[in-house]
C-alpha positions as CSV (number, residue, x, y, z in Angstrom):
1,X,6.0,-22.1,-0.7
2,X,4.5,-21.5,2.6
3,X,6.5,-18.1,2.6
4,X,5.1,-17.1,-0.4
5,X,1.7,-18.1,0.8
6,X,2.5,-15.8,3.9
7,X,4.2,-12.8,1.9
8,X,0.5,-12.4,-0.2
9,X,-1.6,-12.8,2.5
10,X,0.2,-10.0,4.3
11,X,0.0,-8.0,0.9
12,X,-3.3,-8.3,0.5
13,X,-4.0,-7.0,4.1
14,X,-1.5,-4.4,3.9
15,X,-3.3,-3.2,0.1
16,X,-6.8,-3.5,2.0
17,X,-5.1,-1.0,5.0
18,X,-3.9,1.2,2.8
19,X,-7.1,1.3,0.3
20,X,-9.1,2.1,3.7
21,X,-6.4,5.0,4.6
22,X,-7.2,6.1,0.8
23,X,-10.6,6.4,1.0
24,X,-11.0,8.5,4.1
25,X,-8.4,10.4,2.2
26,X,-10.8,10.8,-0.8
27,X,-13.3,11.7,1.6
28,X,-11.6,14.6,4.1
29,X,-9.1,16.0,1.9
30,X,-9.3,18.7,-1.1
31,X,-7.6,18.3,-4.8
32,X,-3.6,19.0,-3.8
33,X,-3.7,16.7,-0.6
34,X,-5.1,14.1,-2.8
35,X,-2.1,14.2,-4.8
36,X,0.2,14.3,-2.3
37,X,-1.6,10.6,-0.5
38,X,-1.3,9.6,-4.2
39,X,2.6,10.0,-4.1
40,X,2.7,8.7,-0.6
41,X,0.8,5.3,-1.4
42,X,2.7,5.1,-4.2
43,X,6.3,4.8,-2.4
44,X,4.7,2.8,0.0
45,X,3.9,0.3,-2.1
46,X,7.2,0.8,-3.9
47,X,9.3,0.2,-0.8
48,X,6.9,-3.2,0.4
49,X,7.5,-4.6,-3.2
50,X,11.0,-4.0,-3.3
51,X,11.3,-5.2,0.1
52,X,9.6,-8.2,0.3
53,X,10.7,-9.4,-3.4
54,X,14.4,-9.9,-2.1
55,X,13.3,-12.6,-0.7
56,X,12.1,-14.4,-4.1
């Protein structure tokens, strides 16, 4: 229980991280680049869910 508890927590710091990385994204980059931090938050969020839900 106290794993899951832990596993969330760190999700939801990670997402925040990552929303944070997004939004200077949004900010500095043009139209293609945007795409391409679209892809890369994509597999990084892909890789942390498959990751961590082995462990469930």
């Amino acid at each position: 229980m106290k794993l899951i508890a832990n596993y969330y927590r760190f999700l939801v710091w990670k997402l925040r991280q990552l929303f944070e990385n997004y939004k200077i994204n949004v900010r500095n980059y043009r139209r293609q680049n945007l795409v391409m931090s679209h892809i890369a938050l994509l597999i990084i969020l892909t890789f942390h869910v498959n990751r961590y839900s082995a462990y469930f």
